[in-house]
C-alpha positions in Angstrom: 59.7 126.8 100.9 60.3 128.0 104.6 57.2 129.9 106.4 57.6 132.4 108.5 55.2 133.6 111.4 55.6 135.1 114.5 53.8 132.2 116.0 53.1 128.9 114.4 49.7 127.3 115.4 47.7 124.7 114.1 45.8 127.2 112.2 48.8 128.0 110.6 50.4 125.2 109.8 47.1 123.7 108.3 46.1 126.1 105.5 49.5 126.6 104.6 49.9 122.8 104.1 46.1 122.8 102.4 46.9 125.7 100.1 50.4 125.2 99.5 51.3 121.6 99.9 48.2 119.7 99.4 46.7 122.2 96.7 49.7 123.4 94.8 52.3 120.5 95.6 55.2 122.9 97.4 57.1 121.7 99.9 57.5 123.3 103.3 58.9 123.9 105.9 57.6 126.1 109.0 59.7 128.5 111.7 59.0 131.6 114.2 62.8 132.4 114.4 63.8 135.4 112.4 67.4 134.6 112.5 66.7 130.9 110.9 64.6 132.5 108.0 67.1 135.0 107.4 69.9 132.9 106.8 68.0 130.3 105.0 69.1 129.7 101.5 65.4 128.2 101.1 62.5 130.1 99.2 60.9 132.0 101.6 57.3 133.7 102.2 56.4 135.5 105.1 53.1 135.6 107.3 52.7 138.0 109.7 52.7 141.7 110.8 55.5 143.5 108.7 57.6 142.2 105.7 61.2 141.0 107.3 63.4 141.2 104.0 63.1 140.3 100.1 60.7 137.3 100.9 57.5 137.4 99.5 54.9 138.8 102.4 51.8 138.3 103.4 50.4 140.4 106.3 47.9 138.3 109.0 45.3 139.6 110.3 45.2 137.2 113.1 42.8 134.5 112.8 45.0 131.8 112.3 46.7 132.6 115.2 43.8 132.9 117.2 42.1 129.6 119.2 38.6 129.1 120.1 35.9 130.6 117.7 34.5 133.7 118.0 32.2 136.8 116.3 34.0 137.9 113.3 33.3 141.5 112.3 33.9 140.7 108.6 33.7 143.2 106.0 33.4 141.9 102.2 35.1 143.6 99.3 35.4 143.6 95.6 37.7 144.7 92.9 38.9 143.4 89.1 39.2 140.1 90.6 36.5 139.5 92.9 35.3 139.3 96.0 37.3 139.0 99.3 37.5 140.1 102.9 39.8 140.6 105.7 41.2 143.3 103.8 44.1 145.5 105.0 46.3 148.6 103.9 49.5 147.2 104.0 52.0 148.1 101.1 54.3 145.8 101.3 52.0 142.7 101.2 51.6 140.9 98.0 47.2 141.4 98.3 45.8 143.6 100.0 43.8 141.5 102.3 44.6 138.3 104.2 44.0 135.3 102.1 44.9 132.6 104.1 42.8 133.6 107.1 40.0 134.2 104.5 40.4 130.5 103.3 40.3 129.3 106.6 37.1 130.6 107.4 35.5 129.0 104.5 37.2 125.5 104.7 36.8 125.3 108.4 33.4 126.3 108.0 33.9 128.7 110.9 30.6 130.6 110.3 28.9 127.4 110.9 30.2 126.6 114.8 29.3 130.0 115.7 25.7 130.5 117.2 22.7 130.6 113.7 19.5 130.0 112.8 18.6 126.7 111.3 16.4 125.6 109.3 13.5 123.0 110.2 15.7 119.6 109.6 18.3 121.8 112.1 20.5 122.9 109.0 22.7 125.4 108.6 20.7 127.4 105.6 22.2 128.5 103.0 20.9 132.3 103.4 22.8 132.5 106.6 25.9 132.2 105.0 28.6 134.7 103.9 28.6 133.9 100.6 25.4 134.1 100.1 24.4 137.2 101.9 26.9 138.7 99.6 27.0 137.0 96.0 29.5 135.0 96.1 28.1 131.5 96.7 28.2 130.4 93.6 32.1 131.6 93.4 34.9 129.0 94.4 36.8 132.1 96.2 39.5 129.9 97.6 40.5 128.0 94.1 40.4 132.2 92.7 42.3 133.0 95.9 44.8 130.0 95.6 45.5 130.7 91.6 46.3 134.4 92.2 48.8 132.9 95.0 50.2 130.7 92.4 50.5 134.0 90.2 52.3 135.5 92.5 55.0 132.7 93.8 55.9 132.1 89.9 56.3 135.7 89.1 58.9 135.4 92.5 60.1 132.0 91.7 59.9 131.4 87.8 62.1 128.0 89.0 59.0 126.9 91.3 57.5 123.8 89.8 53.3 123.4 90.6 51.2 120.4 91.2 49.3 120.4 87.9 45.5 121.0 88.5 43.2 118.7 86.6 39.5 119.7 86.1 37.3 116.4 87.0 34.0 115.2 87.6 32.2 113.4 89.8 28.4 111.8 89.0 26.6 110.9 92.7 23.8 109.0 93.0 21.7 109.4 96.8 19.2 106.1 97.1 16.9 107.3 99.9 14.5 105.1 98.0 15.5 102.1 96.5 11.9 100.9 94.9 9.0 103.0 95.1 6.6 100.2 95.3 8.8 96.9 96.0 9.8 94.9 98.7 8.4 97.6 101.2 7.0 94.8 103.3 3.4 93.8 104.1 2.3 96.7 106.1 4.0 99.6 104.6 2.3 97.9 101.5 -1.0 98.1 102.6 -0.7 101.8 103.8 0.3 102.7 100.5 -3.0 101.0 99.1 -5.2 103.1 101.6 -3.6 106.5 101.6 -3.7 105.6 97.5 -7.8 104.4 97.8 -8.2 107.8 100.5 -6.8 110.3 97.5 -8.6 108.3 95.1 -5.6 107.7 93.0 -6.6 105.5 91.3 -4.0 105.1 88.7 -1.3 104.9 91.8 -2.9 101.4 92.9 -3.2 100.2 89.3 0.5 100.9 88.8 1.4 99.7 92.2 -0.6 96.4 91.3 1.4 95.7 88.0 5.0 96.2 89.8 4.0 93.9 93.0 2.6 91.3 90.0 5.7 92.1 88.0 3.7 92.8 85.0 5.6 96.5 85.5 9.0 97.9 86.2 9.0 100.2 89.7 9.2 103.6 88.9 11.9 104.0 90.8 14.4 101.8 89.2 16.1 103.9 86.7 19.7 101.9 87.6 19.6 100.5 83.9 19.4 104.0 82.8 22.0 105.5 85.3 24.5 102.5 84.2 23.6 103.1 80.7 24.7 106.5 80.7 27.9 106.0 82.8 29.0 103.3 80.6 28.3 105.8 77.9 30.4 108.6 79.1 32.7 107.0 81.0 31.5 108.4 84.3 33.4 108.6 87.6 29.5 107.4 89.7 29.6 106.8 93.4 26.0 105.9 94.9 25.3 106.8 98.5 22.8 104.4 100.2 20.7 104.7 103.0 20.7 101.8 105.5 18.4 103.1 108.3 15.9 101.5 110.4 12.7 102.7 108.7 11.4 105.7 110.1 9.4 109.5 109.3 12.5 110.6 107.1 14.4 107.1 106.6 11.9 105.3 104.2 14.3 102.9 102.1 13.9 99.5 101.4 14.7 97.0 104.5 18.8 96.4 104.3 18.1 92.8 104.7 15.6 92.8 101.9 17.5 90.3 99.4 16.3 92.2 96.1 18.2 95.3 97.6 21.3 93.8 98.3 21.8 92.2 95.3 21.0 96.1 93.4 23.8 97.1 96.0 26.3 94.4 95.0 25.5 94.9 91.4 26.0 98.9 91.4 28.8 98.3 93.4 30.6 95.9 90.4 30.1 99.4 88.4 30.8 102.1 90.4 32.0 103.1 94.0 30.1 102.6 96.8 29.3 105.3 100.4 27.0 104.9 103.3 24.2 107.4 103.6 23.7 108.1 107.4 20.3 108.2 108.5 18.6 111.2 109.5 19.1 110.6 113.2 22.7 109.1 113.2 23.7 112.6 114.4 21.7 112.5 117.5 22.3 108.5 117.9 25.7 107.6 118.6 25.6 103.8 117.3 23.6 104.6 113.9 26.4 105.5 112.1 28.2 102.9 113.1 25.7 100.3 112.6 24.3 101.2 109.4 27.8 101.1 108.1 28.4 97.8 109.1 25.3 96.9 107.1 26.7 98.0 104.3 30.3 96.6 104.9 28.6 93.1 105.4 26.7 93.4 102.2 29.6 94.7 99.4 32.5 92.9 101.8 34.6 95.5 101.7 35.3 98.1 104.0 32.9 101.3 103.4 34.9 104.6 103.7 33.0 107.4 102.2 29.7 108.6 102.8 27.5 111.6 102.5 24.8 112.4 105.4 20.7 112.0 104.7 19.2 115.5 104.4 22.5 116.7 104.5 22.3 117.4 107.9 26.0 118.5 108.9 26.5 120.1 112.5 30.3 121.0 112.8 32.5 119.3 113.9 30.8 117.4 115.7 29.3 115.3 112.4 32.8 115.0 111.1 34.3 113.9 114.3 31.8 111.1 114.1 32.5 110.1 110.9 36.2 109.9 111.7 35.3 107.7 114.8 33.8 105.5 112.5 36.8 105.2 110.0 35.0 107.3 107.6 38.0 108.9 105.5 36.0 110.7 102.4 32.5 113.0 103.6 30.6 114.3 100.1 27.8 116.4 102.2 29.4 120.0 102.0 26.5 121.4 99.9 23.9 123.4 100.9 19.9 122.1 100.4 18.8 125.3 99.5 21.1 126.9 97.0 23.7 126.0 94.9 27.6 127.0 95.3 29.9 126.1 96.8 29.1 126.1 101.2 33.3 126.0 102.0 34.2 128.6 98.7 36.1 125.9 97.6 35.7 123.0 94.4 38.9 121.1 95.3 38.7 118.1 97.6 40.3 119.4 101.1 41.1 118.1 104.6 39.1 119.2 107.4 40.0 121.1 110.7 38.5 120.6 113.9 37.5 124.0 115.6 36.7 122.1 118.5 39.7 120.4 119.1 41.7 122.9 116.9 43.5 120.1 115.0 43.6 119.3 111.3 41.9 116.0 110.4 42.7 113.5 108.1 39.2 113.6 106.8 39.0 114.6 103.0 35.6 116.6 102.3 34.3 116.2 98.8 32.1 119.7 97.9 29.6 119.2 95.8 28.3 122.3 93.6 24.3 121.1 92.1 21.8 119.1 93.8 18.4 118.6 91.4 16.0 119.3 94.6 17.7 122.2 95.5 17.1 123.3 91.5 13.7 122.4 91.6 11.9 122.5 95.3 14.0 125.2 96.5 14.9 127.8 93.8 12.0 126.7 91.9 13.6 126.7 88.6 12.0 124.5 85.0 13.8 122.3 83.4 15.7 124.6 80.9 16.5 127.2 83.6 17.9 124.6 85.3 20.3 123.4 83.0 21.2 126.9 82.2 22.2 127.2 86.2 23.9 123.9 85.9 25.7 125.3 82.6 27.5 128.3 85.0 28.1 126.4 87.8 30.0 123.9 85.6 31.7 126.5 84.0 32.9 128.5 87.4 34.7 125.1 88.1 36.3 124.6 85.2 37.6 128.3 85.0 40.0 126.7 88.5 40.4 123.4 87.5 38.6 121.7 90.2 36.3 118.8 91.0 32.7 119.3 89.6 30.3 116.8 91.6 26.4 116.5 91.1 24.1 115.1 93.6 21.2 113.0 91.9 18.4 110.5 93.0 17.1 107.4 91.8 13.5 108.5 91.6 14.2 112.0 90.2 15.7 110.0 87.1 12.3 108.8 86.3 11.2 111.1 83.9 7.3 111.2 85.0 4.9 113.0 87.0 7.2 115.9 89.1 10.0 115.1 87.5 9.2 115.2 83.9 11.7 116.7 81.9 14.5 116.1 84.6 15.9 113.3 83.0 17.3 115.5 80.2 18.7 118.0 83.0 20.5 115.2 83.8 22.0 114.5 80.7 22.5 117.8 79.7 24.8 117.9 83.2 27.0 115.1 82.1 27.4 116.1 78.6 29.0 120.0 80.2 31.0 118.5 82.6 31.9 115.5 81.0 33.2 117.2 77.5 
């Protein structure tokens, strides 16, 4: 298929490639000469001011040809088919607003390099957010936007052969804490003794007692369980550790701790493996780089996905890091606060670089549910919860895109807080596994 636009820019040439080629499997081809696109025998769509023939048209509203980022004055609408913006008048354009520059701002995440509030851990929240200021967060707008396209080329091009979309799903594990108890070292030990002796838990040094004398399982170990039910349902699982010097938000098990390498290696036999950068590897330039050699030394392979601690993302400049560092697949686009989906998409995508207006060979994974954010943040019970997870799973397979969960270790033990969670848990995997 040829593009046409009255100037081709990176902007262009990206979403067009994301949407089209990447998403949908066309072919194209690209050109600002009106003359070439006229005489071509190719299928042809044009993006720009004014339709030029019989092509299909879409009319820009200028965005994409735009450079630098910049206030948007953006006005959200709705109709029959939801929500959408950058809307426009124009007769002869097949939807009446412009849904490539639309999609850009949500995959670029362009809201997110403009000047916002952030949260305590420095986030971008949730709240701040398009989507969620209003109601469609929990909308995959893009995959809706990108299937109407789809309508709309076939109705065109009957002959026009798609990439076929497959719904899938994708189980991940965070270990921020490998053992709640074990192989924390002699000092970190004994704090946990007196702040347990100061709240006069007792029933916290009994237990703590009985896993250090191995009379007891750690509460925090639930990896039998987690491999039990993979195995069970077949799972696609990738675990996401955290290798950080210890520190006020970094409180996993020492990496050279030989009990934790070995639960490494052994997950790693069962399921795919990512680097969990510390909370400070944003601010730290060699963090990153050395935590992921830890990692890379303990599997012996070479580590190439990763998802950041807190899910502290400031773009580009967190992506541009992981790229330094040959990271190839991020799985942090979520939000901590709500659930949704933060780039309106549920379809693996490549990233662009605002700042250095390029496309990126860097594949962002969006994930939809994270159990704390069902929990601490919207402060939902057990059955509400799955109820949430229910829709959610349900909005992705309406598009046929990726459904990924975000999990811990110690919210799998099924005790204390997290009574009842375990079941959450299955209940996710049996909706979006069957």
């Amino acid at each position: 298929m040829l593009i046409y636009s009255h100037k081709i820019t990176p902007r262009v040439r990206y979403i067009f490639r994301v949407m089209l080629g990447d998403m949908l499997g066309i072919k194209l081809a690209f050109t600002s000469d009106k003359e070439k696109f006229a005489a071509s025998e190719l299928l042809k769509l044009s993006y720009c001011h004014s339709k030029l023939g019989d092509e299909i048209h879409f009319k820009s509203h200028g965005l994409l040809h735009e450079t630098g980022v910049k206030d948007q004055s953006i006005r959200v609408s709705e109709n029959e088919s939801g929500k959408y913006f950058y809307a426009h008048n124009s007769t002869d354009s097949a939807l009446n607003f412009d849904v490539f520059a639309a999609s850009f701002f949500c995959l670029s995440r362009y809201e997110e390099c403009l000047p916002h509030i952030r949260d305590k851990y420095n986030r971008f929240e949730a709240s701040e957010s398009l989507g969620f200021k209003n109601g469609f967060l929990i909308e995959p707008v893009v995959d809706q936007w990108l299937l109407r396209i789809r309508d709309i080329l076939s109705l065109k091009h009957p002959e026009l052969t798609f990439k076929k979309r497959e719904y899938k799903f994708i189980s991940t594990i965070d270990i921020d804490n490998a053992y709640a108890f074990k192989n924390k070292g002699f000092l970190r030990t004994l704090g946990g003794y007196g702040r347990s002796f100061k709240n006069m838990d007792l029933k916290e040094v009994f237990e703590r007692t009985k896993v250090l004398l191995g009379s007891a399982k750690d509460p925090y170990d639930t990896f039998d369980f987690q491999l039990e039910i993979q195995k069970k349902y077949d799972l696609q699982t990738i675990y996401f550790f955290l290798l950080a010097d210890y520190g006020v938000n970094d409180k996993n098990v020492p990496f050279y701790n030989q009990e934790f390498q070995a639960l490494i290696k052994h997950l790693g036999d069962y399921a795919e493996i990512g680097i969990h950068p510390g909370f400070n590897s944003n601010q730290k330039n060699d963090k990153l780089k050395t935590e992921k050699k830890r990692l890379e030394q303990i599997v012996h392979s070479t580590v190439t996905k990763s998802r950041q601690h807190f899910l502290i993302l400031h773009l580009p400049h967190t992506y541009q890091k992981l790229i330094d560092n040959d990271i190839r697949e991020d799985h942090s686009m979520g939000y901590a606060e709500h659930i949704g989906f933060r780039a309106g998409t549920c379809t693996p995508y490549r990233f662009y670089d605002l700042d250095l207006e390029t496309p990126t060979e860097l594949k962002v994974y969006p994930f939809a549910v994270m159990e704390a954010t069902l929990k601490y943040y919207m402060k939902l019970q057990p059955e509400a919860a799955k109820e949430h997870i229910s829709t959610i799973v349900q909005k992705v397979r309406d598009v046929d895109g990726t459904f990924i969960g975000l999990w811990h270790n110690e919210t799998l033990t099924d005790r204390d807080i997290w009574a009842g969670w375990r079941d959450v848990f299955i209940h996710m995997v049996e909706v979006a596994k069957t």
